[in-house]
PyMOL Python script that loads the backbone (N, CA, C, O; Angstrom):
from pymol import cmd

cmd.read_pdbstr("""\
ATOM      1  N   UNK A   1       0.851  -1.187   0.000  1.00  0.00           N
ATOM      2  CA  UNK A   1       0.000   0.000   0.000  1.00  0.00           C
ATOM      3  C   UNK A   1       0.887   1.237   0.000  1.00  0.00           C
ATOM      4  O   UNK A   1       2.006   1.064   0.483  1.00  0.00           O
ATOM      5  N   UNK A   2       0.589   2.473  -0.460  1.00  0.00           N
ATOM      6  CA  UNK A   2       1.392   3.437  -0.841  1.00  0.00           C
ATOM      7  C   UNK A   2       1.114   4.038   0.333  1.00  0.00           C
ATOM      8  O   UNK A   2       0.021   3.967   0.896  1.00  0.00           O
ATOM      9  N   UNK A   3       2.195   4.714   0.785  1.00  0.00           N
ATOM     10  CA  UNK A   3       1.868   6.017   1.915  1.00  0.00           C
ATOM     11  C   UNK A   3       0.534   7.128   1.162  1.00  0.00           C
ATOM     12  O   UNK A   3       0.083   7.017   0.022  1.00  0.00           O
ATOM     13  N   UNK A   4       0.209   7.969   2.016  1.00  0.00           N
ATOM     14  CA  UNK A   4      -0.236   9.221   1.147  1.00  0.00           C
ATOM     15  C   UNK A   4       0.069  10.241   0.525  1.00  0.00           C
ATOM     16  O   UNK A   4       0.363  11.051   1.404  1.00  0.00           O
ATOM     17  N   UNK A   5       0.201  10.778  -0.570  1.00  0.00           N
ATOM     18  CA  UNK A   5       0.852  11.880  -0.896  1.00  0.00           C
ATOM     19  C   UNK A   5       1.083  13.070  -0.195  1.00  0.00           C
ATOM     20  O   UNK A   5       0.086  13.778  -0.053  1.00  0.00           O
ATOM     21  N   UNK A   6       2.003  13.425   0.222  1.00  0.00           N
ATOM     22  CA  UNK A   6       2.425  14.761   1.016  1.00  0.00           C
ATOM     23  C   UNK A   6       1.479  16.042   0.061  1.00  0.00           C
ATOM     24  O   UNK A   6       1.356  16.158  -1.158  1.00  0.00           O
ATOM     25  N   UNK A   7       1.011  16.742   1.002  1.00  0.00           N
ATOM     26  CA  UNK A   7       0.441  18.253   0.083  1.00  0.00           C
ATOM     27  C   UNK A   7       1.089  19.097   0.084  1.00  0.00           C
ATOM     28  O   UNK A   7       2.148  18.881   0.671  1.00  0.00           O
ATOM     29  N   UNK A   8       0.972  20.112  -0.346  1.00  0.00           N
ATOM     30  CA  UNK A   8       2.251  21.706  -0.530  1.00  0.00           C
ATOM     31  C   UNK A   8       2.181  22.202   0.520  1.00  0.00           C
ATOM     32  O   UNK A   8       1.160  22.035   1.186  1.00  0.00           O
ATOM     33  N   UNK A   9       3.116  22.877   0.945  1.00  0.00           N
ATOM     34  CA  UNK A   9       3.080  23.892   1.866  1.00  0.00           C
ATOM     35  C   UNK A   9       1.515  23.402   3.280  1.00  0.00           C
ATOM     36  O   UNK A   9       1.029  22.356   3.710  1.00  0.00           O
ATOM     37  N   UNK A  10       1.262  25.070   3.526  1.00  0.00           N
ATOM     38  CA  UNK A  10       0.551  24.876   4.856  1.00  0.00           C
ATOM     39  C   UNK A  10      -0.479  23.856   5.026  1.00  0.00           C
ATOM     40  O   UNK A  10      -0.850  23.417   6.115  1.00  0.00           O
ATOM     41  N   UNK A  11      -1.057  23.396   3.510  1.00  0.00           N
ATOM     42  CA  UNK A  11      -1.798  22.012   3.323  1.00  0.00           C
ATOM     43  C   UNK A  11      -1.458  21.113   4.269  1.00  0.00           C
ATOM     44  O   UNK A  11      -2.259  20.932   5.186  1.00  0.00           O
ATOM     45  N   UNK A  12      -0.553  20.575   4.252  1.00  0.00           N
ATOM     46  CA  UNK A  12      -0.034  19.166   4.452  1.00  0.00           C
ATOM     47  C   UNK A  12      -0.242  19.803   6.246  1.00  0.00           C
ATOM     48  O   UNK A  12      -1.412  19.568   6.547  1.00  0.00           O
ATOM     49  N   UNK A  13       0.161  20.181   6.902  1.00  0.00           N
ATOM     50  CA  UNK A  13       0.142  20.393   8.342  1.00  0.00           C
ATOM     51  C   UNK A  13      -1.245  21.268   8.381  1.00  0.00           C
ATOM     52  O   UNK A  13      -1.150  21.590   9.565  1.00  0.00           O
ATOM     53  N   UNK A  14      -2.559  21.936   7.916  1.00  0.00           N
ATOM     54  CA  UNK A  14      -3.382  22.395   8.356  1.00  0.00           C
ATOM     55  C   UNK A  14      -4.403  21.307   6.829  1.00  0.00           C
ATOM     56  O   UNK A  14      -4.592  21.731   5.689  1.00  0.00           O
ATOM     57  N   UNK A  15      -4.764  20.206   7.268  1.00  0.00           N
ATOM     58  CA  UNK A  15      -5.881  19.288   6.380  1.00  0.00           C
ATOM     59  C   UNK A  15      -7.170  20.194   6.750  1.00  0.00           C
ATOM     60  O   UNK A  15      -8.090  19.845   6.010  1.00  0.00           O
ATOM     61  N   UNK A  16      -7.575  21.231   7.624  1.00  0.00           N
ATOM     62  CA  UNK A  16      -8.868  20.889   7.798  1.00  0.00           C
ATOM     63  C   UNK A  16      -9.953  22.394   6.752  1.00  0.00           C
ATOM     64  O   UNK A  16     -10.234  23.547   7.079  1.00  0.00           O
ATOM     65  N   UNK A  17     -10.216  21.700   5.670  1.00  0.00           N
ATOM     66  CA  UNK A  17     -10.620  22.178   4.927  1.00  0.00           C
ATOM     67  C   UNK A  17     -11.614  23.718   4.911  1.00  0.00           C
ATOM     68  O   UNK A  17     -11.483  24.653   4.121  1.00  0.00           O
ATOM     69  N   UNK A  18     -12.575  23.598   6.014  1.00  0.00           N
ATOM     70  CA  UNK A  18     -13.063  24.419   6.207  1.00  0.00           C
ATOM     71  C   UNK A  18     -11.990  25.806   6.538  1.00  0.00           C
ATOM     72  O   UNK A  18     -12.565  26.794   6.082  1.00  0.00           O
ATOM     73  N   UNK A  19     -11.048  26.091   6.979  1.00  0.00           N
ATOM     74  CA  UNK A  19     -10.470  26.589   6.590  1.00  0.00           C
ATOM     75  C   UNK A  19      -9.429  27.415   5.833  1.00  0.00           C
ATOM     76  O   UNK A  19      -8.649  28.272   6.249  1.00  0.00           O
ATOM     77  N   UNK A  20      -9.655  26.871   4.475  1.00  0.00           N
ATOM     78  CA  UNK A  20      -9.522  27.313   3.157  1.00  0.00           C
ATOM     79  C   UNK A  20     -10.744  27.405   2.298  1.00  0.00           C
ATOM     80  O   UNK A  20     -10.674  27.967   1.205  1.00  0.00           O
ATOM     81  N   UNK A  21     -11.570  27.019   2.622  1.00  0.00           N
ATOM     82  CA  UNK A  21     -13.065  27.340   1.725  1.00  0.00           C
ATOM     83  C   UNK A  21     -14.547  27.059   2.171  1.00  0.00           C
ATOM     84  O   UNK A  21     -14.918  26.032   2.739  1.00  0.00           O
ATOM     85  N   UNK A  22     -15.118  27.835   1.922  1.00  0.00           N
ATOM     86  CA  UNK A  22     -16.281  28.341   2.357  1.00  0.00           C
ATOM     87  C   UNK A  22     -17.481  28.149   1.286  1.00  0.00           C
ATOM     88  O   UNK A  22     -17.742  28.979   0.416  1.00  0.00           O
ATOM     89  N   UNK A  23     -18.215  26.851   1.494  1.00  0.00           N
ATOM     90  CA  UNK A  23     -19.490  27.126   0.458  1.00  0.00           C
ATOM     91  C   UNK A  23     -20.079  28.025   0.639  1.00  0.00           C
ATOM     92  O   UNK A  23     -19.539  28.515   1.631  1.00  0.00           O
ATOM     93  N   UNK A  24     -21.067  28.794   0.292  1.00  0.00           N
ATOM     94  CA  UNK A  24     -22.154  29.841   1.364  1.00  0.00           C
ATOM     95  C   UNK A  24     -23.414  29.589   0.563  1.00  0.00           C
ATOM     96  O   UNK A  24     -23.352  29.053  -0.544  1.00  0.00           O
ATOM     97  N   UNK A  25     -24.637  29.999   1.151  1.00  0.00           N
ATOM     98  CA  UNK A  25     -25.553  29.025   1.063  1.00  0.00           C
ATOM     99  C   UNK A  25     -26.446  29.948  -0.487  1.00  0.00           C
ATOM    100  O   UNK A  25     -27.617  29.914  -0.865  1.00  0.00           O
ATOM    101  N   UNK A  26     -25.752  30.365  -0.791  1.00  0.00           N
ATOM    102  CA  UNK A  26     -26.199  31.551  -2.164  1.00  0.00           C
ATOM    103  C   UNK A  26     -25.429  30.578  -3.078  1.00  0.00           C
ATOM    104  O   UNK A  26     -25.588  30.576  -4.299  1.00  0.00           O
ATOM    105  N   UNK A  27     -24.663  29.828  -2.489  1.00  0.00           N
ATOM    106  CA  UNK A  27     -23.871  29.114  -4.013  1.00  0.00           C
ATOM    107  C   UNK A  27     -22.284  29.503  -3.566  1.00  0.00           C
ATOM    108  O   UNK A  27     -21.418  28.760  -3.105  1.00  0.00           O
ATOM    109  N   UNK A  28     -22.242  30.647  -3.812  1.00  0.00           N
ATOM    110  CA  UNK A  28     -20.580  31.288  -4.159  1.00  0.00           C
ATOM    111  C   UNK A  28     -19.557  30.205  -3.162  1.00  0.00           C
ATOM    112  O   UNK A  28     -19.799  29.163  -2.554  1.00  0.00           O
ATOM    113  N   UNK A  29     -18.616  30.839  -3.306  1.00  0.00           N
ATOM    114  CA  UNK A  29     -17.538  29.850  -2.940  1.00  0.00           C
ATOM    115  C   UNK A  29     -16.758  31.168  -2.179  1.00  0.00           C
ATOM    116  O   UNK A  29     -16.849  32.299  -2.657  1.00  0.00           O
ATOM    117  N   UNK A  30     -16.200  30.962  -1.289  1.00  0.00           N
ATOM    118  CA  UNK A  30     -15.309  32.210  -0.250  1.00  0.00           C
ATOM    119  C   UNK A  30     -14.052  31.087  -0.198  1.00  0.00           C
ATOM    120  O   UNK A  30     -14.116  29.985   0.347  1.00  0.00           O
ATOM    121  N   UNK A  31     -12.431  31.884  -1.189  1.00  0.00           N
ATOM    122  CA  UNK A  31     -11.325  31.156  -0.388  1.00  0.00           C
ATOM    123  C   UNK A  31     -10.842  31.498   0.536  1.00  0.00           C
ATOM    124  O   UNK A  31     -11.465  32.445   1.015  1.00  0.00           O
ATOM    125  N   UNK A  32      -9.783  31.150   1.239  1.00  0.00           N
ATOM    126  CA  UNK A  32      -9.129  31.771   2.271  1.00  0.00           C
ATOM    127  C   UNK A  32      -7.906  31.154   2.252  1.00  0.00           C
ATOM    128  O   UNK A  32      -7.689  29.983   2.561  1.00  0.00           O
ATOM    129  N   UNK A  33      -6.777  32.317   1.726  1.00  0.00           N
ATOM    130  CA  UNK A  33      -5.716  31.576   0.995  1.00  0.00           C
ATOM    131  C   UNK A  33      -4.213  32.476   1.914  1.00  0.00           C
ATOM    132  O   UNK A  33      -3.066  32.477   1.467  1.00  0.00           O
ATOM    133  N   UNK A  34      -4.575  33.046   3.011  1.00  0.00           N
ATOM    134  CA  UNK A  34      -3.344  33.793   3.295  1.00  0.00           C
ATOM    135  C   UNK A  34      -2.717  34.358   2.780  1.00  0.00           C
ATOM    136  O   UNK A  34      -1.758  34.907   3.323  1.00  0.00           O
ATOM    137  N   UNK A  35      -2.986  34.469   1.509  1.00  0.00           N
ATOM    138  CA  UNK A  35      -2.364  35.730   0.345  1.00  0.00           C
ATOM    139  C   UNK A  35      -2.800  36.971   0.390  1.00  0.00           C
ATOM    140  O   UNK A  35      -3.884  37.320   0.858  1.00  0.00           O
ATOM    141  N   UNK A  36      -1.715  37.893  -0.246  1.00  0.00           N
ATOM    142  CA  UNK A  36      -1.781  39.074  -0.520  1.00  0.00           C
ATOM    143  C   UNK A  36      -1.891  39.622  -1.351  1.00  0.00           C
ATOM    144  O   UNK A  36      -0.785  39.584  -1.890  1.00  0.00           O
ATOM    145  N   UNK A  37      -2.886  40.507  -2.251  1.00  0.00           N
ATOM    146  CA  UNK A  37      -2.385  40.626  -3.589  1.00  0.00           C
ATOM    147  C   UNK A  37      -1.970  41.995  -3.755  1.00  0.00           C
ATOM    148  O   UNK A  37      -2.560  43.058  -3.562  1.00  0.00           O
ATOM    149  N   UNK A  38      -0.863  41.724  -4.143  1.00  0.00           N
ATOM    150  CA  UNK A  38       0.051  43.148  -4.189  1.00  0.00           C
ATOM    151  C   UNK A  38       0.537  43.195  -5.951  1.00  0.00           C
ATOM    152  O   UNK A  38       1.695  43.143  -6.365  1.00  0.00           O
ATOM    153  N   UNK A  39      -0.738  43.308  -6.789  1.00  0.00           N
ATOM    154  CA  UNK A  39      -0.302  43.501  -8.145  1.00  0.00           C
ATOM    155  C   UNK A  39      -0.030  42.381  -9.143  1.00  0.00           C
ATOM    156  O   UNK A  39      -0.248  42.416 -10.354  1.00  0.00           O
ATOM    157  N   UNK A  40       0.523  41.304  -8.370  1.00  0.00           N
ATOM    158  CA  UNK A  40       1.103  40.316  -8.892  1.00  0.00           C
ATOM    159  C   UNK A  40       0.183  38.864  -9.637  1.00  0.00           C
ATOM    160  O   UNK A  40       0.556  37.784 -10.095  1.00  0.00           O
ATOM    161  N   UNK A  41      -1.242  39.567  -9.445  1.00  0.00           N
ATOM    162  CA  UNK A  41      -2.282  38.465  -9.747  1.00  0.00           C
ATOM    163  C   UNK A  41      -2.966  37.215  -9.041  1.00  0.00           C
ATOM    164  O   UNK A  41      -3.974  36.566  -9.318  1.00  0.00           O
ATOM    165  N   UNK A  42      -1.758  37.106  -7.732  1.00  0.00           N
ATOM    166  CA  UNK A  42      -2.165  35.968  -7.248  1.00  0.00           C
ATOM    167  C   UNK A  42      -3.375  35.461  -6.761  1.00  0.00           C
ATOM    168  O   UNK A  42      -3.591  34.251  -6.830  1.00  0.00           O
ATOM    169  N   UNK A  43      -4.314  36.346  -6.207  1.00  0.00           N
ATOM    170  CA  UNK A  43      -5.485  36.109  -5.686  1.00  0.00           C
ATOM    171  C   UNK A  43      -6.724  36.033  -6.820  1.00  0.00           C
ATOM    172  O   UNK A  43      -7.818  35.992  -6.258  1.00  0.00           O
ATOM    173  N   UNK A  44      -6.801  36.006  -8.202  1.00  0.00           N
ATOM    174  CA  UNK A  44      -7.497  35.715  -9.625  1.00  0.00           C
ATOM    175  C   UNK A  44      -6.726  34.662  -9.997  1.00  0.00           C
ATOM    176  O   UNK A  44      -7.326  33.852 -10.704  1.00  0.00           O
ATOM    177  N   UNK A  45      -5.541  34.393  -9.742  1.00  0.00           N
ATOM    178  CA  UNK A  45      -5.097  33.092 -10.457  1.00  0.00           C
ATOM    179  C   UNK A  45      -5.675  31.917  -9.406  1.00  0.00           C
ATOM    180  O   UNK A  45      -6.077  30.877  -9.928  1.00  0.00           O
ATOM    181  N   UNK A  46      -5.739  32.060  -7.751  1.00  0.00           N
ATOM    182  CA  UNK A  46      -6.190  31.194  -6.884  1.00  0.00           C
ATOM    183  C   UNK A  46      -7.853  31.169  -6.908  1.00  0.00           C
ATOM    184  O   UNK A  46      -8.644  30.237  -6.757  1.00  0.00           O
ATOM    185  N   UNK A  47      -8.079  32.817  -7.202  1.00  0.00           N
ATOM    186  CA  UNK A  47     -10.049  31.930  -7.447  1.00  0.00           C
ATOM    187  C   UNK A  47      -9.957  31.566  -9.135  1.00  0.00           C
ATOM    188  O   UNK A  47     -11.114  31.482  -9.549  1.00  0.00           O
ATOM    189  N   UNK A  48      -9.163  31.372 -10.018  1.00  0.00           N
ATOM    190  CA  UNK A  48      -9.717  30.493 -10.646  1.00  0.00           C
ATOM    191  C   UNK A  48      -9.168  29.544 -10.687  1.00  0.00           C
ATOM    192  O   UNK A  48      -9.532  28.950 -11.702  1.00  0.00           O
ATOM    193  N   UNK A  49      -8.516  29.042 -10.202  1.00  0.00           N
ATOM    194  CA  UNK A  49      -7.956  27.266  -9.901  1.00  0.00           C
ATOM    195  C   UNK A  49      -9.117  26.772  -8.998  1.00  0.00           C
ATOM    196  O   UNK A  49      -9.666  25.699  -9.247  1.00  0.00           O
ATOM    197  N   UNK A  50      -9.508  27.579  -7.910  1.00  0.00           N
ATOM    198  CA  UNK A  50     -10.428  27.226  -6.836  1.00  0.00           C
ATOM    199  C   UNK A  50     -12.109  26.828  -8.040  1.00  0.00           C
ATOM    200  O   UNK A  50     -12.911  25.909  -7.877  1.00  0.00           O
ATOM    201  N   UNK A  51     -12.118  27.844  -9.075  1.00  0.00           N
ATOM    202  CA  UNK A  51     -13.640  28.149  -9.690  1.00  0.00           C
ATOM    203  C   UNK A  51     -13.414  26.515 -10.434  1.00  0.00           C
ATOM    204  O   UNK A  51     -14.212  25.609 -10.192  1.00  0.00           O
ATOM    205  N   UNK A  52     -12.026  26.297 -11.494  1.00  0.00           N
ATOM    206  CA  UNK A  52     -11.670  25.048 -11.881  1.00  0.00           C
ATOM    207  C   UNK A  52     -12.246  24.472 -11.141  1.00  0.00           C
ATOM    208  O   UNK A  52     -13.460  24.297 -11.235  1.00  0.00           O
ATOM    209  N   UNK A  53     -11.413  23.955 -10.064  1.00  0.00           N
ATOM    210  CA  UNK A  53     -11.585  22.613  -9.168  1.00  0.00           C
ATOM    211  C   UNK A  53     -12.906  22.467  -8.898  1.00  0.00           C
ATOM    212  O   UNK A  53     -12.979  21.244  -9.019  1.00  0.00           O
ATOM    213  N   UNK A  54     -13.895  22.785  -8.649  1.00  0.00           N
ATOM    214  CA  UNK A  54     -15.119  23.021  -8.137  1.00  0.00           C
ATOM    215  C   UNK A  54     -16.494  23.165  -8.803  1.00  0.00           C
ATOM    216  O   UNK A  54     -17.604  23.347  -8.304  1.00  0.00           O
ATOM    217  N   UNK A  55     -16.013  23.002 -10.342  1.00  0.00           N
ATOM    218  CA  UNK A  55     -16.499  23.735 -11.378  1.00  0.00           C
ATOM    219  C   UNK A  55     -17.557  24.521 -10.834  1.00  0.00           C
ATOM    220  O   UNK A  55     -18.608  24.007 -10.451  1.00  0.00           O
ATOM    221  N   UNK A  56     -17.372  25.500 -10.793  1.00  0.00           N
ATOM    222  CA  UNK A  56     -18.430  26.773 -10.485  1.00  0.00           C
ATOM    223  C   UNK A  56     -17.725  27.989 -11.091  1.00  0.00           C
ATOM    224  O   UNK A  56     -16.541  28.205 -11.353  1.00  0.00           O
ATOM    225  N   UNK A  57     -18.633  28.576 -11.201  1.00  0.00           N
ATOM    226  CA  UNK A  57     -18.201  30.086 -12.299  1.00  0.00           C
ATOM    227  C   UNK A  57     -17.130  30.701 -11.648  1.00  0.00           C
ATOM    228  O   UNK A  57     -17.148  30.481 -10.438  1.00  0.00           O
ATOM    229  N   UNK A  58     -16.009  31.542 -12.112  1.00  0.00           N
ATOM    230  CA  UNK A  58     -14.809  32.103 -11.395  1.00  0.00           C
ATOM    231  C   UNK A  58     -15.367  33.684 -10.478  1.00  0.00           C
ATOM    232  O   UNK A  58     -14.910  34.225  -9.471  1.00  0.00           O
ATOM    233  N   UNK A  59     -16.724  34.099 -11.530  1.00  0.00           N
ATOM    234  CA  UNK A  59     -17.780  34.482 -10.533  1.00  0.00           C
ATOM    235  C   UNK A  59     -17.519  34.887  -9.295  1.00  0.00           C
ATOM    236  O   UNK A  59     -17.014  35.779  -8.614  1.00  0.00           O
ATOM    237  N   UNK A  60     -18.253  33.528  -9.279  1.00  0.00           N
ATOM    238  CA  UNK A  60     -18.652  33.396  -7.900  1.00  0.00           C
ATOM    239  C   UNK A  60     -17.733  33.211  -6.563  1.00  0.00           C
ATOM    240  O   UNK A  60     -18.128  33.226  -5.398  1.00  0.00           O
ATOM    241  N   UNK A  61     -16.398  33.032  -7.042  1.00  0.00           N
ATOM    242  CA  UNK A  61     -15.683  32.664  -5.910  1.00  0.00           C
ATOM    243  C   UNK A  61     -14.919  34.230  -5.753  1.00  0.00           C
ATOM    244  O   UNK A  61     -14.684  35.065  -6.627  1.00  0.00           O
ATOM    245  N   UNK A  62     -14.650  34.257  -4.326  1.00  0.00           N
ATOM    246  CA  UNK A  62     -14.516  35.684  -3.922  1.00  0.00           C
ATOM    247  C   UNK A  62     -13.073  34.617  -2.642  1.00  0.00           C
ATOM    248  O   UNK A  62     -12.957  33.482  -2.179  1.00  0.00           O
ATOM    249  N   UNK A  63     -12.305  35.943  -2.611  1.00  0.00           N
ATOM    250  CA  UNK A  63     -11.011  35.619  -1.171  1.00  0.00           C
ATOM    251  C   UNK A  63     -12.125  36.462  -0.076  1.00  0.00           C
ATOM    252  O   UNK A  63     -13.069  37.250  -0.133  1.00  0.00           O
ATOM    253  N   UNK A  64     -11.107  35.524   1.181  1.00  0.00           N
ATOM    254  CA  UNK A  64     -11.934  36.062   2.317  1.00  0.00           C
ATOM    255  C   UNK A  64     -10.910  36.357   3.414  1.00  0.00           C
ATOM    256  O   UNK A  64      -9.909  35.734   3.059  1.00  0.00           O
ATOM    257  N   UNK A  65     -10.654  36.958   4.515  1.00  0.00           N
ATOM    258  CA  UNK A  65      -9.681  37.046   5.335  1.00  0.00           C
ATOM    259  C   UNK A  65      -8.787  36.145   5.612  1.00  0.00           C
ATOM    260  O   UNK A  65      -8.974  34.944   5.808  1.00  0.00           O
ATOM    261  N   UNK A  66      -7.048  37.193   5.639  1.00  0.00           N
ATOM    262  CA  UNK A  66      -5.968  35.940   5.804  1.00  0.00           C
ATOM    263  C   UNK A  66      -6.234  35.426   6.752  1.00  0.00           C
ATOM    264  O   UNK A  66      -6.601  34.259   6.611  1.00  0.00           O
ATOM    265  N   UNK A  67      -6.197  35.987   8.187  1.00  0.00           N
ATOM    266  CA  UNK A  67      -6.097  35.989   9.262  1.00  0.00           C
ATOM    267  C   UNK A  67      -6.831  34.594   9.480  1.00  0.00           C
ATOM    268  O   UNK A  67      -6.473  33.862  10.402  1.00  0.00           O
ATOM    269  N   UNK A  68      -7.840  34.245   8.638  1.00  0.00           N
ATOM    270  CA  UNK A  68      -8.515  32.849   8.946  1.00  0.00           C
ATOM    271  C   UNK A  68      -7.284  31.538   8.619  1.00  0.00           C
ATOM    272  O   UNK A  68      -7.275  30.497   9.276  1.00  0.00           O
ATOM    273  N   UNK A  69      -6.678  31.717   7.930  1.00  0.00           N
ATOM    274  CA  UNK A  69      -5.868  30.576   8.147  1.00  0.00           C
ATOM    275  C   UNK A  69      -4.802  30.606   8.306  1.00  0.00           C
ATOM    276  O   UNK A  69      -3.936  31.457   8.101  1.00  0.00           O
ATOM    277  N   UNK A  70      -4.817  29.052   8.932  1.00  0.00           N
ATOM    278  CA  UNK A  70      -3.518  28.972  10.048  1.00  0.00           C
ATOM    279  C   UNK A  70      -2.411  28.825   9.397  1.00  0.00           C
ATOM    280  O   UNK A  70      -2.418  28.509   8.207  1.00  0.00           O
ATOM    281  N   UNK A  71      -1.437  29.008   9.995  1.00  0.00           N
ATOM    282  CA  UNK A  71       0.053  29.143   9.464  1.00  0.00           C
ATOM    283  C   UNK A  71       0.458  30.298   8.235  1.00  0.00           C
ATOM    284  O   UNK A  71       1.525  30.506   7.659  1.00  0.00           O
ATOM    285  N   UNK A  72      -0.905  30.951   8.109  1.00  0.00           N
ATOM    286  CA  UNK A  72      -0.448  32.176   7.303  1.00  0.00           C
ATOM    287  C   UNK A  72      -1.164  33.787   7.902  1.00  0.00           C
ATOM    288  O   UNK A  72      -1.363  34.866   7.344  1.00  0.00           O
ATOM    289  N   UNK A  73      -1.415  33.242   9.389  1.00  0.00           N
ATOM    290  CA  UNK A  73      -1.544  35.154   9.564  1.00  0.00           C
ATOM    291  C   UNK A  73       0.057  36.042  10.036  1.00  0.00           C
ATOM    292  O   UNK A  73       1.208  35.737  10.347  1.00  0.00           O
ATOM    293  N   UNK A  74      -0.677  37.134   9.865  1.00  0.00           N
ATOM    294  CA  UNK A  74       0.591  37.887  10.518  1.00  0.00           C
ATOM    295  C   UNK A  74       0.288  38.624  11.539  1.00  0.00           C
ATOM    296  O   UNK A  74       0.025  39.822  11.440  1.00  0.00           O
ATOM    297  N   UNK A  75       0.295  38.120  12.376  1.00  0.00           N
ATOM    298  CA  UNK A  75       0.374  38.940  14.226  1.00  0.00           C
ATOM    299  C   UNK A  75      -1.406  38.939  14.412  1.00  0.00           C
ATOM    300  O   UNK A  75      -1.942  39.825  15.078  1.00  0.00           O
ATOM    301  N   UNK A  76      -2.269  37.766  13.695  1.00  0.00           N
ATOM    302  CA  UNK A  76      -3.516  37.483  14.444  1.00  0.00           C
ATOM    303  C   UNK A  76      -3.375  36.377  15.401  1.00  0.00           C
ATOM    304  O   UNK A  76      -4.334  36.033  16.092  1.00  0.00           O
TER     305      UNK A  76
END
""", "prot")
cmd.dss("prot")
cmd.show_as("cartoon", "prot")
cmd.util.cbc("prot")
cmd.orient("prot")
């Protein structure tokens, strides 16, 4: 039997999902990705990998406070 695949970064030591994403009961999708977006795109490139994975419109998925997840706030 194979071990399990290790996940990236804060994945692998924080599994518990609800804290990276948020159904809400309208549909949309809320991530929560400890990112910053400072110009560089990152937070449109993560809701649409998130809109991918999930298939739901890129829409609908919106970021939601770092501070919600663990191993990526800064001084919460």
């Amino acid at each position: 039997m194979n071990a399990p695949r290790k996940l990236p970064g804060n994945l692998e030591t924080n599994r518990a999902l609800e804290r990276w994403l948020r159904i809400n009961a309208d549909g949309t999708v809320t991530a929560y990705t400890g990112k910053v977006e400072i110009g560089q795109g990152i937070l449109t490139a993560i809701e649409q990998v998130v809109a991918d994975e999930l298939d739901v419109s890129p829409q609908r998925v919106g970021g939601g406070e770092t501070w919600r997840v663990a191993g990526e706030s800064h001084g919460h």
